[in-house]
PyMOL Python script that loads the backbone (N, CA, C, O; Angstrom):
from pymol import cmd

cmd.read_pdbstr("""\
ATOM      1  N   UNK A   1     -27.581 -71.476 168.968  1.00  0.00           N
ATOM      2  CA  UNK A   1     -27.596 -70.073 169.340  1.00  0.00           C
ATOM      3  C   UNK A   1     -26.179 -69.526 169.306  1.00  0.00           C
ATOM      4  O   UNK A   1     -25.232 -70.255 169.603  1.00  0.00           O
ATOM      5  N   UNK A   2     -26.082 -68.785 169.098  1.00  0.00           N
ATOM      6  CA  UNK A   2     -24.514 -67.481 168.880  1.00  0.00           C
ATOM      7  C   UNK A   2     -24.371 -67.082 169.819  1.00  0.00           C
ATOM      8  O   UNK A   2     -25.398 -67.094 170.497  1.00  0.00           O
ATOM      9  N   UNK A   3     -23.486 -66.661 170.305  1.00  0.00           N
ATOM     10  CA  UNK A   3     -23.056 -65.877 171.737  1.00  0.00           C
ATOM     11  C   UNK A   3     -23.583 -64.772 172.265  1.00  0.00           C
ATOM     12  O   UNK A   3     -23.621 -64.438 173.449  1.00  0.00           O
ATOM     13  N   UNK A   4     -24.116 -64.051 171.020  1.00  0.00           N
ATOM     14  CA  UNK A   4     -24.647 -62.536 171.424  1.00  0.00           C
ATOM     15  C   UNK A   4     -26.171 -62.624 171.498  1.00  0.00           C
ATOM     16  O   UNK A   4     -26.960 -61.850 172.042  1.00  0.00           O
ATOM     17  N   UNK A   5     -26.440 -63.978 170.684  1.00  0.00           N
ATOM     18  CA  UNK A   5     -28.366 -64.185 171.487  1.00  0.00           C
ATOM     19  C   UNK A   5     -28.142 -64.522 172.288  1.00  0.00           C
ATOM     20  O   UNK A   5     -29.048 -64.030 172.961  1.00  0.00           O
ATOM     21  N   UNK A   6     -27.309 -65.330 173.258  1.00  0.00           N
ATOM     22  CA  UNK A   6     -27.394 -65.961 174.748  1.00  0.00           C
ATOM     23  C   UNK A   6     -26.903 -64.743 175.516  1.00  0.00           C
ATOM     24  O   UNK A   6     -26.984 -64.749 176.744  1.00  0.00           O
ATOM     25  N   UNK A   7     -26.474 -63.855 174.961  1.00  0.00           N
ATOM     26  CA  UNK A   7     -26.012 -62.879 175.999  1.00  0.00           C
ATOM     27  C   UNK A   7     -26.874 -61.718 176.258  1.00  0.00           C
ATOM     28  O   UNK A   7     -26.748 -60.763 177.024  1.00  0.00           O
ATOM     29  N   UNK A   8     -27.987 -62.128 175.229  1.00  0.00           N
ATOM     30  CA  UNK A   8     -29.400 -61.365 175.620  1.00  0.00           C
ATOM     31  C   UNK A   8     -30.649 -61.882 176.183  1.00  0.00           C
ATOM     32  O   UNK A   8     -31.581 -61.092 176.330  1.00  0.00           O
ATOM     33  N   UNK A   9     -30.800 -63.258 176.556  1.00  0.00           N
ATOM     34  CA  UNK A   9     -31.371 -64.084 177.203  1.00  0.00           C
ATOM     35  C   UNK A   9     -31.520 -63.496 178.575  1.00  0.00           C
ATOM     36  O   UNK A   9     -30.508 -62.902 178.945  1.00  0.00           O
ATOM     37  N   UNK A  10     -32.497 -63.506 179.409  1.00  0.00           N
ATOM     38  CA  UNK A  10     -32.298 -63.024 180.553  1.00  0.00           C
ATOM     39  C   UNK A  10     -32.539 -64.336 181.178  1.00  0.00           C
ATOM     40  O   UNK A  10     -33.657 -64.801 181.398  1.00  0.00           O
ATOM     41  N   UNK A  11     -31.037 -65.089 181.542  1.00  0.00           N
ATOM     42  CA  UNK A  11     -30.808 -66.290 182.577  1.00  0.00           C
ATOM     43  C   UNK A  11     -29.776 -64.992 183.200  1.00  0.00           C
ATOM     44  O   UNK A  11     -29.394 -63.836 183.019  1.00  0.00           O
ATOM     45  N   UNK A  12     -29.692 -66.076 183.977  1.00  0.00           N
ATOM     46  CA  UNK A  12     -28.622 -66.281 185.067  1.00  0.00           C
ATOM     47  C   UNK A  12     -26.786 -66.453 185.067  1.00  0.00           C
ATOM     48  O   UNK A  12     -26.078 -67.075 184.275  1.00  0.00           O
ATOM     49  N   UNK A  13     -26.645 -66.150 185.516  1.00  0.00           N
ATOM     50  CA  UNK A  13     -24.479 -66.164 184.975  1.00  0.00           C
ATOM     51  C   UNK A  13     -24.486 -67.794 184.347  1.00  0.00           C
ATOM     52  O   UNK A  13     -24.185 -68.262 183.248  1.00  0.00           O
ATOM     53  N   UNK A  14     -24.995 -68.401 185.653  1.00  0.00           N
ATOM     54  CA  UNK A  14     -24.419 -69.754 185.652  1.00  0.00           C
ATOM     55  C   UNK A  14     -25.234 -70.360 184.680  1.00  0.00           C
ATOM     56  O   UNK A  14     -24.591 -71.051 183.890  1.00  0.00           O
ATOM     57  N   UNK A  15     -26.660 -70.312 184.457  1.00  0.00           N
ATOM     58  CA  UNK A  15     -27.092 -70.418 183.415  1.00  0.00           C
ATOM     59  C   UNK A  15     -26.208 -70.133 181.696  1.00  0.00           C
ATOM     60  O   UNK A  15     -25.830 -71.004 180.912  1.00  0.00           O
ATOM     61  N   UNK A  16     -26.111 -68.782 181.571  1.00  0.00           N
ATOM     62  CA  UNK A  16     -25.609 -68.296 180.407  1.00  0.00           C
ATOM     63  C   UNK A  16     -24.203 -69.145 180.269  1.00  0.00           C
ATOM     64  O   UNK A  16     -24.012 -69.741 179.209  1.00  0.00           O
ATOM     65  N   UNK A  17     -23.255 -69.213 181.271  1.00  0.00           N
ATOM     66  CA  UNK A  17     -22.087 -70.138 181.428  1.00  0.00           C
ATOM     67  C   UNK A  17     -22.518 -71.213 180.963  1.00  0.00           C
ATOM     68  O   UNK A  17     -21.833 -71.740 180.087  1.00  0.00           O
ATOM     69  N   UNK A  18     -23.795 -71.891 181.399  1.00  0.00           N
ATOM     70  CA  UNK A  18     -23.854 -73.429 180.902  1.00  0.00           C
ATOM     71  C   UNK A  18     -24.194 -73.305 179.004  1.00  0.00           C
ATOM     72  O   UNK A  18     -23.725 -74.078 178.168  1.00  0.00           O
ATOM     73  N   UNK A  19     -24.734 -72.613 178.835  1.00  0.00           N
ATOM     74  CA  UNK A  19     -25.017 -72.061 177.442  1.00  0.00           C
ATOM     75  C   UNK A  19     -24.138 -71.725 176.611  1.00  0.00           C
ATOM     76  O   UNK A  19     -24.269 -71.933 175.405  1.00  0.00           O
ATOM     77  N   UNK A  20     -23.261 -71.239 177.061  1.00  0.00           N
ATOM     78  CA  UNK A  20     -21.803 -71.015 176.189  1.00  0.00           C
ATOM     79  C   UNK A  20     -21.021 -72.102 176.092  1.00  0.00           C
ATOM     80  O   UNK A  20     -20.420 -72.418 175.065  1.00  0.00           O
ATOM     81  N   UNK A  21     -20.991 -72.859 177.392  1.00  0.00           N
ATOM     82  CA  UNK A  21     -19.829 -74.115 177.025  1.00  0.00           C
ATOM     83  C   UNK A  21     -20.510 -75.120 176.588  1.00  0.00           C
ATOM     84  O   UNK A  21     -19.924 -76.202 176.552  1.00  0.00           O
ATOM     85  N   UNK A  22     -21.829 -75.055 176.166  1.00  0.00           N
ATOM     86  CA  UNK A  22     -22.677 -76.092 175.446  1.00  0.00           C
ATOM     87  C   UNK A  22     -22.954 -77.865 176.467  1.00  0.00           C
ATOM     88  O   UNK A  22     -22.989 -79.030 176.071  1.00  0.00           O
ATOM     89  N   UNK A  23     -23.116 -77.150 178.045  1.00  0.00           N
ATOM     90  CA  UNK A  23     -22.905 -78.288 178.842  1.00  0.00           C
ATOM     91  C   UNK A  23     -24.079 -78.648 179.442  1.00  0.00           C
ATOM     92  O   UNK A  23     -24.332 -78.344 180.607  1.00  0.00           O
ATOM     93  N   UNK A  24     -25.053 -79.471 178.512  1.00  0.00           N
ATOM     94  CA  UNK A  24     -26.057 -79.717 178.584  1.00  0.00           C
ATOM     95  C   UNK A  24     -26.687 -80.174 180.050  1.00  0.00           C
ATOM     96  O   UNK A  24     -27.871 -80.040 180.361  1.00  0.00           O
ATOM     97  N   UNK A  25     -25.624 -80.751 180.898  1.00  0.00           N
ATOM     98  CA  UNK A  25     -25.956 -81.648 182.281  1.00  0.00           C
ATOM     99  C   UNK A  25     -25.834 -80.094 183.263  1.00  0.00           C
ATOM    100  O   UNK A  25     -26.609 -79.640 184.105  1.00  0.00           O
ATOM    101  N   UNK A  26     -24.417 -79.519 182.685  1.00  0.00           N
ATOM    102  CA  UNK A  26     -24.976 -78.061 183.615  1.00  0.00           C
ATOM    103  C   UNK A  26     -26.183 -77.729 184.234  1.00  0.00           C
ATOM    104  O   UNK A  26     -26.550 -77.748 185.409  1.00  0.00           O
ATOM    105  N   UNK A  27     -26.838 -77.351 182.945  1.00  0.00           N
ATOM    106  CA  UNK A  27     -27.687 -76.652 182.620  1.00  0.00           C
ATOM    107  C   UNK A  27     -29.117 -77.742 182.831  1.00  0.00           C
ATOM    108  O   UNK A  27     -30.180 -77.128 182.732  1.00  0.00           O
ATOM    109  N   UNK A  28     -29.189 -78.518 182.972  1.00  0.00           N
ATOM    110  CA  UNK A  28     -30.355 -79.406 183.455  1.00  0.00           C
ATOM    111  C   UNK A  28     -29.932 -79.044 184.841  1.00  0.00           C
ATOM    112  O   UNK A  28     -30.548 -78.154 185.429  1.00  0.00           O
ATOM    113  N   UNK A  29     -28.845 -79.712 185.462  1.00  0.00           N
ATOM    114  CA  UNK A  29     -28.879 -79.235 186.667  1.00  0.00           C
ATOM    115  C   UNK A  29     -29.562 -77.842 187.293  1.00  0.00           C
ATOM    116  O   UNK A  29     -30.364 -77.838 188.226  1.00  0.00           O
ATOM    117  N   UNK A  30     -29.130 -76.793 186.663  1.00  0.00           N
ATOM    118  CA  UNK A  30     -29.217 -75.470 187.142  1.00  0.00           C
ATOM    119  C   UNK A  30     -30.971 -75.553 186.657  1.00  0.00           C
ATOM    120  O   UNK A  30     -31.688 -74.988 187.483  1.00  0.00           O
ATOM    121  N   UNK A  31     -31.604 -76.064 185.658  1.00  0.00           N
ATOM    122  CA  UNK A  31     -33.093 -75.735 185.952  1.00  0.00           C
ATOM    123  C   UNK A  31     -33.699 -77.062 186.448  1.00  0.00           C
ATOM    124  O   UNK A  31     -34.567 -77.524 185.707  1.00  0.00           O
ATOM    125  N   UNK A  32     -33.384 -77.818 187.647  1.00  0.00           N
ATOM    126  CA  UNK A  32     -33.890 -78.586 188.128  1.00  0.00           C
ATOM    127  C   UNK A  32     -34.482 -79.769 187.534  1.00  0.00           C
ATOM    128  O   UNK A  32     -35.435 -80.363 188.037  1.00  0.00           O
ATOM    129  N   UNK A  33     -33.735 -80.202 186.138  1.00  0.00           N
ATOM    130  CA  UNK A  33     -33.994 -80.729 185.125  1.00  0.00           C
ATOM    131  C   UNK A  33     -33.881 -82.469 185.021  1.00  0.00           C
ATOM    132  O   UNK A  33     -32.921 -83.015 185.564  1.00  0.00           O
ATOM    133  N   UNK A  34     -34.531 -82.985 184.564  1.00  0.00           N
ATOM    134  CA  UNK A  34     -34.761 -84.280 184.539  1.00  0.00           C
ATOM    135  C   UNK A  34     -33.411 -85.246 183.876  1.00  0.00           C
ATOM    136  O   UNK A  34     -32.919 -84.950 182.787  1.00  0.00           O
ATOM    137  N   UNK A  35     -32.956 -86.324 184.633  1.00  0.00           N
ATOM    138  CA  UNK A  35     -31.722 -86.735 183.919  1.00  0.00           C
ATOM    139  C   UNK A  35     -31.867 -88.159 182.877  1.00  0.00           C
ATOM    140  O   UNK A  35     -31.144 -88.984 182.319  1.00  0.00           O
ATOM    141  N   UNK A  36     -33.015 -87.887 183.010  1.00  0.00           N
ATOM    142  CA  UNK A  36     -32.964 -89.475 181.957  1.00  0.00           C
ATOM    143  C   UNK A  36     -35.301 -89.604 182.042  1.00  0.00           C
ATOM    144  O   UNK A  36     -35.886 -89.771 183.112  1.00  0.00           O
ATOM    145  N   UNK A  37     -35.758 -89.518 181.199  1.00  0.00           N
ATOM    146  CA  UNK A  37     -36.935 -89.558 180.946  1.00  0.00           C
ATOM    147  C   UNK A  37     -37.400 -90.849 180.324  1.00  0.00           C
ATOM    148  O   UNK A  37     -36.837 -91.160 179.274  1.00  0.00           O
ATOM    149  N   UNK A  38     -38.236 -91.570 180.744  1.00  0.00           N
ATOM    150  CA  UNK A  38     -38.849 -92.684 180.241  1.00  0.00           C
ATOM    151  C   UNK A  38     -40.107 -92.835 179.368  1.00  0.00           C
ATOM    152  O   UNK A  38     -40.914 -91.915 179.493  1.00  0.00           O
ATOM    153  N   UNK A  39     -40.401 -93.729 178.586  1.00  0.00           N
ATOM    154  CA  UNK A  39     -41.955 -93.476 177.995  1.00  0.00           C
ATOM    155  C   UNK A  39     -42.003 -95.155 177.699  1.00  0.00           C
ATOM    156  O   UNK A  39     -41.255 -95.848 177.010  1.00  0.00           O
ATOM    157  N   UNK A  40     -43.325 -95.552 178.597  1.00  0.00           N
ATOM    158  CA  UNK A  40     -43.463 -97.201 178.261  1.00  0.00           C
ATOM    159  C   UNK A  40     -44.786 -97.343 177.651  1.00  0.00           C
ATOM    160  O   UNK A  40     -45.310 -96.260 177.394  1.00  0.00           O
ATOM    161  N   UNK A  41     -45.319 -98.152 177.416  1.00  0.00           N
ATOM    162  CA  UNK A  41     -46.303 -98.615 176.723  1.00  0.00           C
ATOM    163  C   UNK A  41     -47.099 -99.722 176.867  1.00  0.00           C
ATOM    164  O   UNK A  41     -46.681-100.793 176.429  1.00  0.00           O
ATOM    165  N   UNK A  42     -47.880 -99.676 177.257  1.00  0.00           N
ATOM    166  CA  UNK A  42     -48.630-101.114 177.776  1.00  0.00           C
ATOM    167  C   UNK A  42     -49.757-101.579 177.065  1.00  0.00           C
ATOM    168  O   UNK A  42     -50.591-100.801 176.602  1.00  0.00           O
ATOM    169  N   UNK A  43     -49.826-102.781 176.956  1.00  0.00           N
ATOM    170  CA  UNK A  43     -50.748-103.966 176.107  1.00  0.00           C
ATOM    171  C   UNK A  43     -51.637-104.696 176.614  1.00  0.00           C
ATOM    172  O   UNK A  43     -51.045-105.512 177.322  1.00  0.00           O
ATOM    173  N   UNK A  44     -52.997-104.912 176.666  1.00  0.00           N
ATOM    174  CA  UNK A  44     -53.684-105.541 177.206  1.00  0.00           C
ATOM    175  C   UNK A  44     -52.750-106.757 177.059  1.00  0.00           C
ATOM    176  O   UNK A  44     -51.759-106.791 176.330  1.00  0.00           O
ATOM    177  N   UNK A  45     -53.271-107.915 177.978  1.00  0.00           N
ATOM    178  CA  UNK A  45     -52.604-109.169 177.670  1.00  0.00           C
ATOM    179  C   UNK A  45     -53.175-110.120 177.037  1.00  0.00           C
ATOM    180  O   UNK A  45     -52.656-111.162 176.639  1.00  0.00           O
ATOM    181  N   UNK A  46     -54.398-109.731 176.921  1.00  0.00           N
ATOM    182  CA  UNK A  46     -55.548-110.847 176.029  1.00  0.00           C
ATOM    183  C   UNK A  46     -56.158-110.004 175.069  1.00  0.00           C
ATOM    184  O   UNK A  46     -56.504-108.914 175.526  1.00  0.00           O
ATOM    185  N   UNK A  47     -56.336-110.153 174.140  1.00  0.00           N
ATOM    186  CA  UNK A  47     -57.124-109.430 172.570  1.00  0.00           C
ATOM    187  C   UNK A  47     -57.000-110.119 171.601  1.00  0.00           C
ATOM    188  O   UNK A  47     -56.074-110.846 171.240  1.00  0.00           O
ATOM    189  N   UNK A  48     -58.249-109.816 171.034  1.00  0.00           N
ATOM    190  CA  UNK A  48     -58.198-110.440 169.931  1.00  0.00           C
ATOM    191  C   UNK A  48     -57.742-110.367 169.188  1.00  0.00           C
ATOM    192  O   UNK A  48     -57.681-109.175 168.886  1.00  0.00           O
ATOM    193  N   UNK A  49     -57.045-111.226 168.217  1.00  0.00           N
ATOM    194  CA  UNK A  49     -56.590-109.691 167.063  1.00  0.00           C
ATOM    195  C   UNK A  49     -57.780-109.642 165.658  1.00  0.00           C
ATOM    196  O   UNK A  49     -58.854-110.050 165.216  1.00  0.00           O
ATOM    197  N   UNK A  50     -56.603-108.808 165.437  1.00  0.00           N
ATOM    198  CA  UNK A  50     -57.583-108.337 163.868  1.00  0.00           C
ATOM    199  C   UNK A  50     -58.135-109.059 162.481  1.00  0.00           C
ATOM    200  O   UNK A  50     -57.398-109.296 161.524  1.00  0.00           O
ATOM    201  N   UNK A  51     -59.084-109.267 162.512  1.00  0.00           N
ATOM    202  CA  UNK A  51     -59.611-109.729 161.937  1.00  0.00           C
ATOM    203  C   UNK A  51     -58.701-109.573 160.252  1.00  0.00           C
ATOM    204  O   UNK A  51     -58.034-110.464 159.725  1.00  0.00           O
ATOM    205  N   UNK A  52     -58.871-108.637 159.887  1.00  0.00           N
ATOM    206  CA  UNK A  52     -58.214-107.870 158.502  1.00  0.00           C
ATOM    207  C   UNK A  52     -57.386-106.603 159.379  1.00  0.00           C
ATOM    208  O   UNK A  52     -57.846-106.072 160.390  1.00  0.00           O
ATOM    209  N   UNK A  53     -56.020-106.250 158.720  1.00  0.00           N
ATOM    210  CA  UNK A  53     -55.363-105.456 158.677  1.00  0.00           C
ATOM    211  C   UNK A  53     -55.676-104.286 158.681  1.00  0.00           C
ATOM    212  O   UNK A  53     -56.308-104.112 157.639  1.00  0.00           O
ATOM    213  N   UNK A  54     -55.592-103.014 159.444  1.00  0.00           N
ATOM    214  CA  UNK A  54     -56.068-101.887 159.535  1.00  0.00           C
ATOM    215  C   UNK A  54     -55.341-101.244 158.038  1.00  0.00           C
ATOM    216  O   UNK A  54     -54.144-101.263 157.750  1.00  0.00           O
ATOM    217  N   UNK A  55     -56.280-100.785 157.364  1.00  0.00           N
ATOM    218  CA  UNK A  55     -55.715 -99.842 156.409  1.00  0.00           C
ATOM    219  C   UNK A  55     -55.903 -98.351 156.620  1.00  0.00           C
ATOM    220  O   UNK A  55     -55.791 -97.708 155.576  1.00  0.00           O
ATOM    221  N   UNK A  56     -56.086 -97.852 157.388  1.00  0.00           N
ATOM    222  CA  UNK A  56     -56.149 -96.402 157.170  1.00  0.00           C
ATOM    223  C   UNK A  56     -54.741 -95.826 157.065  1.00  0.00           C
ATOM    224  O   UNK A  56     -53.713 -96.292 157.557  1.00  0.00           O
ATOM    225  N   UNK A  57     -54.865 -94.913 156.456  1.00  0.00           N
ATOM    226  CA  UNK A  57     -53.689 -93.771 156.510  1.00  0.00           C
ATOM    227  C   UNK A  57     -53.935 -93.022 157.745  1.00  0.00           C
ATOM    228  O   UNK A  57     -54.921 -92.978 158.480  1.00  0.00           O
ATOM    229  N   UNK A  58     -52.523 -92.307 157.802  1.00  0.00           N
ATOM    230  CA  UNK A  58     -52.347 -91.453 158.989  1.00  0.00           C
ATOM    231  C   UNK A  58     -53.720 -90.448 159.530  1.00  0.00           C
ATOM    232  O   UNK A  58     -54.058 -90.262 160.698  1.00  0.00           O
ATOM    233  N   UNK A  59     -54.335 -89.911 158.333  1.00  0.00           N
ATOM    234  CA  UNK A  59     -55.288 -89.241 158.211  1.00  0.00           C
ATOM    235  C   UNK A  59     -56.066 -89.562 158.870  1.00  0.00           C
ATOM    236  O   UNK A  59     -56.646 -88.793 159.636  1.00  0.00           O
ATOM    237  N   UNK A  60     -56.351 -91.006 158.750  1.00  0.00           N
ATOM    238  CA  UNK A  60     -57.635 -91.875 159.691  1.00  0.00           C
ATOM    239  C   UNK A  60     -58.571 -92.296 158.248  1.00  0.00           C
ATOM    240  O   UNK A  60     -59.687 -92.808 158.337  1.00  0.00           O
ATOM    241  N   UNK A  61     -57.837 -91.954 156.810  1.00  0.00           N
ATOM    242  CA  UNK A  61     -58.864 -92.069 156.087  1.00  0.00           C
ATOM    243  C   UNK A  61     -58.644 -93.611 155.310  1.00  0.00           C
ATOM    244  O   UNK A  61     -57.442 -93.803 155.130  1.00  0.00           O
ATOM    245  N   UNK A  62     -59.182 -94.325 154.997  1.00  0.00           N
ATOM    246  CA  UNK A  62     -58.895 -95.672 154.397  1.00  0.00           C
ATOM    247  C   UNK A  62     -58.331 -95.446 152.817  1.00  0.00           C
ATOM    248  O   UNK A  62     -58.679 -94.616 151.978  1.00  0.00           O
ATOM    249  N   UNK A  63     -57.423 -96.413 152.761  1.00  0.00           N
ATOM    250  CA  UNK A  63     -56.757 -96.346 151.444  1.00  0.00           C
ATOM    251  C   UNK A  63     -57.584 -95.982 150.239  1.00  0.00           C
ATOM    252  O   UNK A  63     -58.811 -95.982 150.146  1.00  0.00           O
ATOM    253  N   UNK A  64     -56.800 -95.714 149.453  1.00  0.00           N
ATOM    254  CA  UNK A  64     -57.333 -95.430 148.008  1.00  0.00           C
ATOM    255  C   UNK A  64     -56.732 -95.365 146.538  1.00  0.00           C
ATOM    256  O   UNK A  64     -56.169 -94.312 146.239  1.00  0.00           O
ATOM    257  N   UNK A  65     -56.775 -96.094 145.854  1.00  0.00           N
ATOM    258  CA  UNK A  65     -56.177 -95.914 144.762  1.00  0.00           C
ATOM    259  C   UNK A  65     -55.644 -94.785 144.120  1.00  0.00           C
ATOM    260  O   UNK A  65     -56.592 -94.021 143.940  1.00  0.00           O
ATOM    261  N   UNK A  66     -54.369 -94.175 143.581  1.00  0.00           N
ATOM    262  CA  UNK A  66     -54.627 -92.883 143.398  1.00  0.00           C
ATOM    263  C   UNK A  66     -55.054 -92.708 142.488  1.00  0.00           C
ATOM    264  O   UNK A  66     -55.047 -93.562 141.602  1.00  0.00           O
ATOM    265  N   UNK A  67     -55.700 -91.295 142.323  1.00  0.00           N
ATOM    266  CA  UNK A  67     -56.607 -90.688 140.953  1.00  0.00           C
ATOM    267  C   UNK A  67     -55.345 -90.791 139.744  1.00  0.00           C
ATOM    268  O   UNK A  67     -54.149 -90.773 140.037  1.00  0.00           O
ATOM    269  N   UNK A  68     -55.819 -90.891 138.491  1.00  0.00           N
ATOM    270  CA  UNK A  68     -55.235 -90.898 137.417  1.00  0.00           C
ATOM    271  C   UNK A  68     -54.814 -89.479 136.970  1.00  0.00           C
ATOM    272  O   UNK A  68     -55.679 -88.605 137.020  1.00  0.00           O
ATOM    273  N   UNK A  69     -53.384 -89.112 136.471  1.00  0.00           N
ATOM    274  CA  UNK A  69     -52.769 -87.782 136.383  1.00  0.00           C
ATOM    275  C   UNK A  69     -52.813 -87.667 135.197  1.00  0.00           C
ATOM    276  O   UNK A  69     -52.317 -88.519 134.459  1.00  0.00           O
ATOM    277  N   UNK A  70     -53.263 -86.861 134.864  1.00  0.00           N
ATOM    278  CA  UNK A  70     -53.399 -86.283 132.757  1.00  0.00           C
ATOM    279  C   UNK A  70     -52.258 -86.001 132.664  1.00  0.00           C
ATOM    280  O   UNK A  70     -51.591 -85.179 133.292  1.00  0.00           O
ATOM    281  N   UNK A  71     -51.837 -87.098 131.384  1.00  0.00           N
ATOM    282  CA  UNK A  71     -50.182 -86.843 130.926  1.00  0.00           C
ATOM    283  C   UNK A  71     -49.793 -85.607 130.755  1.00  0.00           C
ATOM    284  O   UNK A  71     -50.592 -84.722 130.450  1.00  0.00           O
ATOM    285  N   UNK A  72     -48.492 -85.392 130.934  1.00  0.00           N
ATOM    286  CA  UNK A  72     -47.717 -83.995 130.715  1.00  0.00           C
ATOM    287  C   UNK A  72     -47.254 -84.088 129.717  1.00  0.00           C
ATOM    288  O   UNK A  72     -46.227 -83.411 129.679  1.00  0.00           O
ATOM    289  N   UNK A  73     -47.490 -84.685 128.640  1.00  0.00           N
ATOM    290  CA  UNK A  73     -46.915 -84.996 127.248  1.00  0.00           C
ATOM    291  C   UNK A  73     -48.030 -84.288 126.179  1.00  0.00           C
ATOM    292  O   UNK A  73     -47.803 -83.339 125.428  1.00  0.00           O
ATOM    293  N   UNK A  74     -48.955 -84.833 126.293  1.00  0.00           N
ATOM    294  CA  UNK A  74     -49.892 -83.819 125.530  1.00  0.00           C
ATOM    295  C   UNK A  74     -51.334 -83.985 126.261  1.00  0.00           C
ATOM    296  O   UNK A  74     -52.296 -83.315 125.888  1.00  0.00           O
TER     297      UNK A  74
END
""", "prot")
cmd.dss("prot")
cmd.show_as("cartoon", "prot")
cmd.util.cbc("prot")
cmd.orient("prot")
């Protein structure tokens, strides 16, 4: 952000201050802001595994060969 969008922001002095000097801990501070966020992940401890390798694509759709592209040559 540029100086003259933060200076149309409707914060607060000390806010806009933390915004100008780019002082990220400020400015968590001043909105009651979290100083360190976690994300864990947990695993059953017994499973089976997989039989065969999951193939799907992101899609959820299972692989596929791709279709054949008609040359650009002629």
């Amino acid at each position: 952000m540029q100086a003259d969008e933060i200076a149309r922001l409707e914060v607060d002095e000390a806010q806009r201050s933390a915004l100008l000097a780019g002082d990220g801990p400020a400015l968590g501070r001043l909105l009651d802001g979290r100083s360190a966020i976690y994300c864990m992940i947990s695993t059953p401890d017994e499973q089976e595994p997989l039989r065969e390798p999951d193939k799907r694509d992101d899609d959820g759709d299972h692989d596929r060969e791709p279709e054949e592209q008609p040359d650009k040559d002629g």
